[in-house]
C-alpha angles and dihedrals in degrees: 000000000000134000136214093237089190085068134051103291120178117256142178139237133184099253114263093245091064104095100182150341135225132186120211096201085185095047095038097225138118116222113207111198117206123193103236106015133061125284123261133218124216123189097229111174091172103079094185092055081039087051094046093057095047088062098058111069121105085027125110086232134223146285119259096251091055086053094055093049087049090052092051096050093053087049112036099173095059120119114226094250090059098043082059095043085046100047090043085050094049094045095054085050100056091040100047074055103059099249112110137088116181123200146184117236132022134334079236092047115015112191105201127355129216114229109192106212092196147024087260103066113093118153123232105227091156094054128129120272116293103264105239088241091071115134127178105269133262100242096047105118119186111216134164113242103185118305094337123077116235124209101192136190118203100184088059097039087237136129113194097212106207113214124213086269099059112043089120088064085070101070097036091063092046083043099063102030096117102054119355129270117317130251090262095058121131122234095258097057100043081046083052096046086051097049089052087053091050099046099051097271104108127054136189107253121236095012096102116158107216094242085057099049092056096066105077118214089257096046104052084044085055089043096048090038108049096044129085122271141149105252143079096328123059108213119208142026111354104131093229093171106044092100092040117037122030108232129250110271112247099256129020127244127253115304101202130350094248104106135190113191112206132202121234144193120249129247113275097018127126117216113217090275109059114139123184101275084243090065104044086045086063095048100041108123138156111257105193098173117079116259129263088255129031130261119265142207096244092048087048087049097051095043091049091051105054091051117024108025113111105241092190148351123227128166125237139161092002105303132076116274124202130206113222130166087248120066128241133178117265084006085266100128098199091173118106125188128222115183114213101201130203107160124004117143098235110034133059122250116270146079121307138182117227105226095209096195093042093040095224148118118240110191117225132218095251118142121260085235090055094048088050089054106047084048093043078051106058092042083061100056083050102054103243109109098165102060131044126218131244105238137009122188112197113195118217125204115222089202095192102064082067105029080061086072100016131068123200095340112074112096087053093055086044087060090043086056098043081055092055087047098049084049092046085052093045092059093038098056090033092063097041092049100244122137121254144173134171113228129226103204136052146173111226088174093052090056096040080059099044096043099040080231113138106233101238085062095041129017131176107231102159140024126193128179126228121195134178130267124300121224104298115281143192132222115237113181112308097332130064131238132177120258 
């Protein structure tokens, strides 16, 4: 494989992160060094490739046609078939490591950079000629990060990082999305079309295998971008904002000063239900029609009570931690529960918030229409149009309190959480014979509007209905009849 070198070739680079590299000629291992995560250690039984390596860090690298001359010269009697196996073979290496950057351009002026956001990522430079039926494909996304443009591709866990000196290079990619450079295109851009083939951007059109339809463009982004790699976010706990931002207090104050106190049910004590948690686990089921009698407020505090009430504060890490019945990651508990209710003997109809440390409702000023809705909503999602359920509760995430302590990662935890809280409802209910259902669906605009929230403090990411009790029934074995 040769290159024009008058014109953009693709290059490579050892990532930034990487601070040295040493080279144990007894122990036959070479040892990378990163700057914030931990060494790693590679079995390397060839020292002159060994050397090689340990010479690039802290330069700006070298096309791909100047390492496989290098190659060749550490190796003379090479054929050039092997100088080419041996150099493929080298570059996967470095890259399923962690170690590589590519870029377009020159070593002196690179135009865009490719930053692999996981082991997986390894472009294709030797690959066959791009089909004229490429298109861009359907999971790039294009972003601002700082003062540089990102043309990412999820499905290939890669960013292409243009510099200063190639944002010419954008719209010629977006350009020529639906069928390839023109025939007037100059060799640079038609360099540039090939290296995003070879590097994961293009696809073929129509020619979608199934496992690949089902992922829709948000949810491989939120896939890619919520798990761990090696690259220019750090994902998990790193406190960014502890010098900056002080961070939410545990529990919120007060939202209105209409206050429902609730009873509860004391730690440890069983209420006339309780089942063994092997049991209730069999019979738990979604009800999705109301019961045959309403829910009450009895049955809501208790409920409450049993899975949402803060049984204590404590301080960590800087920030204040609550104990609830239910787990959360860090002990933060960014979740907070409103209760739309339609029908419950005992409490008017509205929106409430759930004040976990004071065990108590406090009523909110939404309108009637907007409670009707949210509830409308979630009957809906649940098929069941025509009537409308007791009780939902919808469960906000307050991302800050874990994006405090957690980067990248946090609204997937808060979905995580939202998960362990619908399972914590299923068996409670389960076991003091109400009727429940998680929701599918769900409507955050609806509840920014209803509540007067913005959406980046509080947003609505799960609903679950709560109805009241069913006729009496027995357990029989592991199923349920009625008495």
């Amino acid at each position: 494989m040769t290159f024009d070198v008058s014109e953009p070739v693709p290059g490579i680079m050892l990532s930034p992160v990487i601070a040295a590299i040493s080279y144990d000629a007894d122990r036959l291992v070479l040892s990378v060094h990163f700057q914030d995560w931990p060494s790693r250690d590679l079995s390397w039984t060839d020292a002159a490739l060994a050397e090689f390596i340990g010479k690039m860090p802290g330069t700006a690298g070298m096309s791909l046609s100047d390492l496989q001359r290098a190659v060749g010269d550490l190796y003379p009697s090479m054929t050039d078939e092997d100088i080419g196996q041996t150099t493929n073979a080298l570059l996967r290496r470095l890259t399923q490591n962690d170690m590589l950057h590519w870029w377009f351009g020159t070593a002196q002026q690179p135009l865009c950079i490719l930053e692999p956001q996981s082991r997986l990522f390894c472009p294709q430079f030797w690959a066959p000629p791009v089909p004229d039926e490429a298109v861009l494909s359907r999971f790039v996304f294009m972003r601002r990060d700082g003062n540089t443009v990102l043309l990412e591709n999820p499905e290939y866990h890669v960013a292409l990082r243009f510099t200063k000196a190639g944002g010419d290079l954008l719209p010629v990619a977006f350009a020529n999305s639906a069928s390839g450079p023109t025939e007037d295109a100059t060799p640079s851009q038609k360099a540039f079309w090939r290296f995003l083939w070879c590097s994961g951007f293009l696809e073929v059109g129509g020619n979608d295998r199934s496992s690949r339809q089902a992922w829709d463009f948000h949810d491989r982004v939120f896939h890619a971008g919520s798990r761990s790699f090696l690259g220019v976010t750090r994902i998990g706990m790193n406190y960014r904002f502890k010098d900056t931002v002080a961070p939410l207090p545990a529990q919120k104050t007060a939202m209105s000063d209409r206050k429902i106190a609730l009873s509860r049910t004391r730690v440890g004590e069983e209420t006339p239900q309780s089942r063994p948690l092997s049991s209730v686990m069999e019979t738990r089921h979604s009800v999705r029609k109301p019961g045959h009698f309403p829910l009450t407020l009895a049955d809501l505090s208790v409920f409450l009570w049993r899975t949402s009430s803060v049984r204590g504060q404590k301080s960590g890490g800087g920030m204040e931690l609550l104990e609830r019945p239910m787990p959360a990651g860090g002990a933060i508990h960014e979740l907070e529960f409103y209760i739309a209710v339609h029908r419950c003997d005992g409490l008017e109809p509205g929106l409430y918030h759930y004040h976990g440390g004071e065990h108590a409702l406090y009523a909110l000023p939404a309108k009637p229409s907007y409670v009707q809705a949210i509830v409308s909503g979630a009957a809906g999602s649940m098929g069941q149009s025509d009537t409308l359920p007791d009780c939902v509760i919808v469960m906000a995430t307050r991302l800050l309190r874990l994006a405090w302590k957690y980067q990248a990662m946090s609204y997937r935890l808060s979905l995580l959480h939202a998960g362990v809280a619908m399972e914590t409802f299923y068996l409670v209910a389960e076991d003091m014979g109400l009727s429940p259902c998680a929701v599918g669906g769900g409507d955050s605009a609806l509840f920014a509007i209803a509540t007067g929230l913005p959406e980046d403090e509080e947003a609505a990411i799960g609903e679950f209905v709560i109805n009241g009790r069913q006729m009496p029934m027995t357990v029989e074995g592991n199923g349920r009849s009625l008495q």
